[in-house]
Each structure stands twice: as C-alpha cells, then as structure tokens.
N, C-alpha and C positions, 0 to 999 in steps of 0.2 A: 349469454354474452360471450359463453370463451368459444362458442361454435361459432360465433359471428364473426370472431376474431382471426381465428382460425380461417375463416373463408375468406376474408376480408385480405390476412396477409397474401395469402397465395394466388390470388386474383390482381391483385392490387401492385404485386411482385411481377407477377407477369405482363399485365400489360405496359408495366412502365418498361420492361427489359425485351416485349416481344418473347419471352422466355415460356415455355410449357410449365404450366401452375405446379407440376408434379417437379420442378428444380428450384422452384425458390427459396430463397435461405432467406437468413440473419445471422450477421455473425462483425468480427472488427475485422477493419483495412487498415492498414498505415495510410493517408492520406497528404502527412504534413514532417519533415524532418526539419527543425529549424539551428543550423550551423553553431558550434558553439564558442561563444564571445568568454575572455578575448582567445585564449586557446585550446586546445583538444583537450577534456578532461579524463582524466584517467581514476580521479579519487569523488564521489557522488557520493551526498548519504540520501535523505528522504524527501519526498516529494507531496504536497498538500494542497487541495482547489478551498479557496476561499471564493465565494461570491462572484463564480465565471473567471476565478484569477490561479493560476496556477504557480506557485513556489519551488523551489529546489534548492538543495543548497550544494554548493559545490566548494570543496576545497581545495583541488586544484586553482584554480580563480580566486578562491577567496570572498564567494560573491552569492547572495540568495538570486537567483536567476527571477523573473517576473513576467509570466507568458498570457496576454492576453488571450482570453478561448476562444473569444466570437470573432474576432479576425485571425487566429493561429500565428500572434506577433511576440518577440520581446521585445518589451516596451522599456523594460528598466532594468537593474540591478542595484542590488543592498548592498555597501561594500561595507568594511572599518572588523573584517573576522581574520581568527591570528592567520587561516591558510593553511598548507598543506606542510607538516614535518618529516623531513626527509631524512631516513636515518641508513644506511648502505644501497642508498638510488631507490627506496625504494618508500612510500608514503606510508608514515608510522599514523595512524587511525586513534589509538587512543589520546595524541596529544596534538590532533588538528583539527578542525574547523572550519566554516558551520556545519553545526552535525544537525539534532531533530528540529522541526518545528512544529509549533500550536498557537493557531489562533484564539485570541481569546475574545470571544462575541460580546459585544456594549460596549468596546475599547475601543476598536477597531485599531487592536496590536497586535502584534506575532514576538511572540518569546522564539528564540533561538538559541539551542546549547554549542558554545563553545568548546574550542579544543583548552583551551587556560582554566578552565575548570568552571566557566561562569555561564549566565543564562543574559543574551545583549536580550536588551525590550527593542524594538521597530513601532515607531509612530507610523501606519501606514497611510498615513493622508500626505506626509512626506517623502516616503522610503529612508526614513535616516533611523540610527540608534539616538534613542532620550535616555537609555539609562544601563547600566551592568550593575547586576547580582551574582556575587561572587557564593562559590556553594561551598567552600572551604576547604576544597579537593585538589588535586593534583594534576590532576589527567582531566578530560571532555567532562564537559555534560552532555548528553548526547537524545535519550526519548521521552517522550512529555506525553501525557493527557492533562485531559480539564474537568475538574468537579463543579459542575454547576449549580449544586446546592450551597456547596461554601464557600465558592469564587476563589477555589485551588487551584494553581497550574502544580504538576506534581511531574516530577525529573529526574530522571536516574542518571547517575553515578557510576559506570560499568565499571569502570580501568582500573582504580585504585587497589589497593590490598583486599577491603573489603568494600564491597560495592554496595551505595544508598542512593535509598530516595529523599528525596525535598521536597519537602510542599508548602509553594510560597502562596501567601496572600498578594492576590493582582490587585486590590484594593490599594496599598502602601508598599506592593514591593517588597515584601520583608520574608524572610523565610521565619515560616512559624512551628517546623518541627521537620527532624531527620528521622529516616530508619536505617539502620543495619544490618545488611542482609548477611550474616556470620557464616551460615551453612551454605550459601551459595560456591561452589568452584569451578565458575566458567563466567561470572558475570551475572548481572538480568538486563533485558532485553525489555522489550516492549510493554509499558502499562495502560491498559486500559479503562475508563469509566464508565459501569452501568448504571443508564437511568433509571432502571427500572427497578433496583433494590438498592442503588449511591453506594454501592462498595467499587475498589479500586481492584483491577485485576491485574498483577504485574508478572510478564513471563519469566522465569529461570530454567535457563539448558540443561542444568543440571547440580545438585546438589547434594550435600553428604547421604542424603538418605536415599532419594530421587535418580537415579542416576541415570534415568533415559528423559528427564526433566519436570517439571510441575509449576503450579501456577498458585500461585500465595493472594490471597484474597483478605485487602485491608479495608478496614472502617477508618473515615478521618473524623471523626468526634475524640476518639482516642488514640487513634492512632496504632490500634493491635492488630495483630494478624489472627481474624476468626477460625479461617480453614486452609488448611492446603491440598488442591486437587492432584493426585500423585498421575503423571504422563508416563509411558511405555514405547517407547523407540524412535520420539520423537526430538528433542532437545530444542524447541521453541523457538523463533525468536521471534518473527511479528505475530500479534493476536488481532482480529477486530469480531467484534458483536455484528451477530447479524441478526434475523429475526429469533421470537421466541426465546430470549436466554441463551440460545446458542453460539457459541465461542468457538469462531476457527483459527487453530493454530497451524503457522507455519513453518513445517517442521526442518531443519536445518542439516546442513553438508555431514555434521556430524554423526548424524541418525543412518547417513547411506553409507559413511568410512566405516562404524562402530558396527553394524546390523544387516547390513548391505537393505536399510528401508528407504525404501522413496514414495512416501505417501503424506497428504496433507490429510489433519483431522479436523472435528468439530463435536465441540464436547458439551451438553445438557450444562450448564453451570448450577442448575438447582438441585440436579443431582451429582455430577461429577462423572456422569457418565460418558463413552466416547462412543456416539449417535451415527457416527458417520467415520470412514476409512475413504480415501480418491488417494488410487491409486495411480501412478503413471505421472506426480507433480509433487515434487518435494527442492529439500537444499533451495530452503526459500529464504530470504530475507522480508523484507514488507508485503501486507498485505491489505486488501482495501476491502467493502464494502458498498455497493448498491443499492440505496432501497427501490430504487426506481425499475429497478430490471431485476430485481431480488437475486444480482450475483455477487460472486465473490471475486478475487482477483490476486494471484498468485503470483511475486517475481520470485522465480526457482530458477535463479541465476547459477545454481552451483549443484544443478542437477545432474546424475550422471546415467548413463545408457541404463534402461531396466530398472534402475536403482540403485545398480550394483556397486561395491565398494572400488569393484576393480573395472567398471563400464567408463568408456570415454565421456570427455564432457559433452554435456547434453543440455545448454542453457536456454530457456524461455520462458512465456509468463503462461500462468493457463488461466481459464474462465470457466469457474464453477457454477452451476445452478443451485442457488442454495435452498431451493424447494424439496429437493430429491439427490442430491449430492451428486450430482453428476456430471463428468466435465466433459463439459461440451467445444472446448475450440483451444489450442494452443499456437503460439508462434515464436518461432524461433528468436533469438535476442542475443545476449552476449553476457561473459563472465567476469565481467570487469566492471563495468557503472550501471547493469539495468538490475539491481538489486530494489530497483524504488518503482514501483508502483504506485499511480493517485488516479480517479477517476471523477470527472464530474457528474454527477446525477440530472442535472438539469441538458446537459447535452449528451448525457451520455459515454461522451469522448475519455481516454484512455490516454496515460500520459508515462513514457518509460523513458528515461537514458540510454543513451548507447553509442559506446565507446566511438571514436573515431570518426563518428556522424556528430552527433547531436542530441536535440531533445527532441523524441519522435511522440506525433501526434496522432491516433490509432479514432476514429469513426465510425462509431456501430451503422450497417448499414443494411436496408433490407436490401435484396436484390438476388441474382444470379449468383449461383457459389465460385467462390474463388479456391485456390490452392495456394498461389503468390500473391501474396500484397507487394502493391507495386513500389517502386525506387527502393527496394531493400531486399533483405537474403531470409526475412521471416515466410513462414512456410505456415497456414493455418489447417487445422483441421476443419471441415467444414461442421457449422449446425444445424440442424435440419429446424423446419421450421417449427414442430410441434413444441422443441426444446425452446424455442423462442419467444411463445406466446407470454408473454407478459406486458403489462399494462402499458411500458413507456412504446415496446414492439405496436403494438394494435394502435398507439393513437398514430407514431409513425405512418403502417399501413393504412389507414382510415384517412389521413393526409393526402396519403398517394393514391389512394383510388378514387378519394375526389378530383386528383390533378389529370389522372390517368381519363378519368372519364368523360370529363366539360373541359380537357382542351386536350384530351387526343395524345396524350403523351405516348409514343411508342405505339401510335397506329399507322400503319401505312395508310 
C-alpha cells in the first residue's frame, strides 16, 4: 500500500501540474487571509477547530472570532470578555481576555478563561455566554483540557502569586477541587489529558528544583501529583499528545535567552524519556496535533536566528513528522499574535494569526514545490514527497489521479 502510495502521489502531482513526477511535493500554502473585525489585533491567545469551526480568542476586540473552514468565512463572533488591559501602552496579558479555550463534547459548549479570573460557559447553538465561574483568583484563567472519564474541564491559574489549577464538573458547573502549584516560578502553562492512562499532564517552565522545566502528572480521583518528569533546556509552554504516549513539548523564548537552545522535544511519558530533539524550531508558544497526517505543529513565534540567545528574531511555525521527528516545512510568521497554532484534521487546513493581516488560512496541498506562499512574506521549506506519504496525503493523491485521468486534468 505505501508503494502505491508513493507512485500514486508523484504521478497524480504531476499530471495535474504538467510537472516531472521527480518535483512533486506536499506541503502547506497560505491560501486565505481573512481581515480582522473590528480592528487590527495586536493581543491573541489560542486558537481551536471544533467540528469544521475554528475559534480564537482575541483580546484586543474582546471577542472569540468564529471562522467557518468549508467556506474560509467569519461567520460570527462571542463578545461580553473583559478585553485587553493596557497598562504604559502596552497589553498587560495576565489581567485580560479571552484567553484559553475547550470544548466540551455532549454539551456543545466552550469554556473560556477570562482575564477577571473566571471561566464564561458559551452556549454554542447561540454564540452567547449562559453562565461564569469564578476561580477565586486575581489575574486570567487562561489553559484548559478535558478529562473525559469524569466530565472535568481543568484550568489554570498562571498570574497569581501561586499559580493553580481547577477542575470543574461541566455537569453543575461547580469547581470540585483546586491545586497549588507552590514550587512553580514562572507560572504553568499548558495541561494536557491522556486517554490512554486519564492522568492530567500540566506543563511548568520551570520550578524550584526543575529549572530548565518539567511536566507534573496528576490523577483526578484524588487529586495527587504521582510523578514529575524533570525537562533540560527546555521551559515548556504548549504540550500536545501525539501518537504512542509521546508528548511534544514546546519549548519556550526562555530556553534560547537562558542556553542559547532552540529545539522542540517529545518525551516517552511511560518513561520520561526525551525520544526526540528537532532542531532549528523552538520559542514556541501553542502547539497542535494531527492524527490524520501524523504531524505535529509548532508556533515558534519567538524564535531567534540558530537559536542563539544573541540571534535576530526569527518567527514562524514549523511542521514536524511525528513518525521520525523530522521537520519537514516552515514559514515565516510574526512575533506578535501567531503564537497560536489550531489545525483541522478533517481538511487538513492550518490556522495562525498574524499581526496586521488577519487570521491566515494555510491548505496542505499536493502539487508543484513552492518557496513563497502566496499574498504573504512566509517563505516554506519545501517537502519532499516521501516525507508526505501519509494516509490523509494518498487519499488526497488517489483523488487526483482519478481526476487527472478521466477528465484530463493538466493534459494538453
């Protein structure tokens, strides 16, 4: 099947393109930048597809953005979040809003953390807020997963003096217990939940003992921290599961200031081991997850030249192969709102912020290799296609070389 695949793309690439089989790629285009309502945002936190629908929240605006994928439209926006705190011209982050979101599947709601310290619920059959839970904090709530053994949405807490998590029952709404993260001092960042053993994985940049960062692994039965996986040059901030246990961390601005490193990992979780080093993509904030194409997706917004502590900025997202750790295509981006990363699995399509444009819409596509994606200043490395062969690539291909063949696409 994968030689078939294999023949299939490179045949199937060429003749829709007229291109010699021995240039055919796969790889993402910007396709779609859509202007942003009502003004240019300069403060963005995260971005999430639900169900062909893609979210964002933006604090500049004020506003969860709502992007249709199958027509590349905004269709709507969530307003009633506190907005962007400005404190010497400049957007104070821990006490503004909307910051993370999570859907919670059977509800059809999205939790949202506020900058006032609360999590708004979103009815989404309406786009309005039905309810706020207040997390008894100061500063945002800001990154969320969902345990779907015991119908937890679970929230951190970064700003405060000591930074916690909450994990509320979506059932009543009600927070049914906090943690304190004491030995944290930088924050934590990103939690995650595995299906595949129901512990919660939540990142820390760094803490008393930890000090290139580590990833604390709780149980919600009781609510203890079993183990802590100790990280090395890293300081964390987005995490997502990919296949096999495997947890890629997105290692942060701090790890290229402190170590002059700029590499993203992926760590064995049953061991603790770190499986994988990708060099050349780091000073990431979010990162996403494909199963479909088994990649990974990196906003290294605040990456700097080499890595180096003292290299100019060097911002864009990269696209890992999470088969063999290898990254296979980057494009240039910005260091100001494409910190957010979300991908849809079913189309594919790639979805980043960027400053003074909009919300850009990225299209994996087979074809002819590019260098410029067009309407923009991103610059891709190309993929070759061997790197490409995966299942969503081949039905793609197999598509086009039906269309290529009984109706002549790209024959003279």
């Amino acid at each position: 099947m994968k030689l078939l695949c294999r023949f299939l793309i490179a045949i199937a690439t060429a003749i829709a393109s007229g291109a010699n089989p021995a240039q055919a790629t796969a790889e993402y285009r910007l396709t779609t930048i859509l202007p942003w309502i009502s003004k240019n945002s300069t403060s963005v936190d995260l971005g999430i597809v639900v169900n062909g629908t893609y979210y964002l929240s933006d604090r500049t605006n004020a506003v969860v953005h709502i992007v249709d994928l199958a027509s590349s439209t905004e269709t709507g926006r969530i307003t009633g979040f506190k907005g962007a705190t400005i404190i010497n011209g400049t957007v104070n982050k821990p006490t503004s809003g909307p910051n993370g979101l999570l859907y919670i599947p059977g509800r059809n709601e999205l939790y949202v953390g506020d900058g006032d310290g609360s999590v708004k619920i979103v009815d989404l059959s309406k786009n309005t807020i039905v309810d706020t839970i207040p997390l008894g904090i100061s500063k945002r709530a800001d990154e969320m997963t969902y345990d779907a053994n015991n119908k937890l949405a679970i929230v951190t807490g970064p700003d405060d003096d000591i930074a916690i998590l909450a994990f509320i029952s979506v059932t009543d709404r009600k927070i049914i217990h906090k943690i304190s993260f004491d030995n944290a001092t930088n924050g934590i960042e990103q939690p995650v939940w595995n299906p595949a053993d129901g512990l919660v994985y939540v990142s820390v940049p760094e803490s008393n003992v930890n000090t290139g960062g580590e990833i604390d692994v709780i149980e919600t039965t009781n609510f203890t921290t079993t183990k802590i996986l100790p990280v090395t040059n890293c300081s964390s901030h987005g995490i997502v599961f990919g296949p096999s246990n495997q947890l890629l961390l997105g290692c942060s601005q701090d790890a290229i200031l402190a170590d002059s490193v700029g590499h993203t990992l992926v760590v064995d979780v049953t061991t603790g081991k770190t499986v994988e080093t990708i060099d050349g993509i780091g000073g990431a904030d979010q990162v996403a997850y494909n199963p479909t194409l088994n990649y990974y997706y990196v906003a290294a917004y605040q990456y700097q030249v080499n890595g180096s502590a003292t290299g100019a900025a060097d911002p864009k997202v990269g696209i890992i192969d999470a088969a063999t750790g290898t990254l296979l295509q980057t494009l240039k981006t910005d260091n100001v709102t494409a910190h957010a990363v979300a991908v849809d699995p079913k189309t594919n399509k790639m979805m980043i912020p960027l400053a003074g444009k909009g919300i850009a819409i990225y299209d994996f596509v087979v074809g002819t290799s590019t260098t410029t994606a067009t309407a923009t200043t991103a610059t891709a490395t190309v993929m070759t296609t061997s790197a490409a062969n995966r299942l969503g690539v081949c039905s793609v291909s197999l598509f086009s070389f039906v269309v290529a063949v009984f109706f002549g696409a790209g024959v003279a």
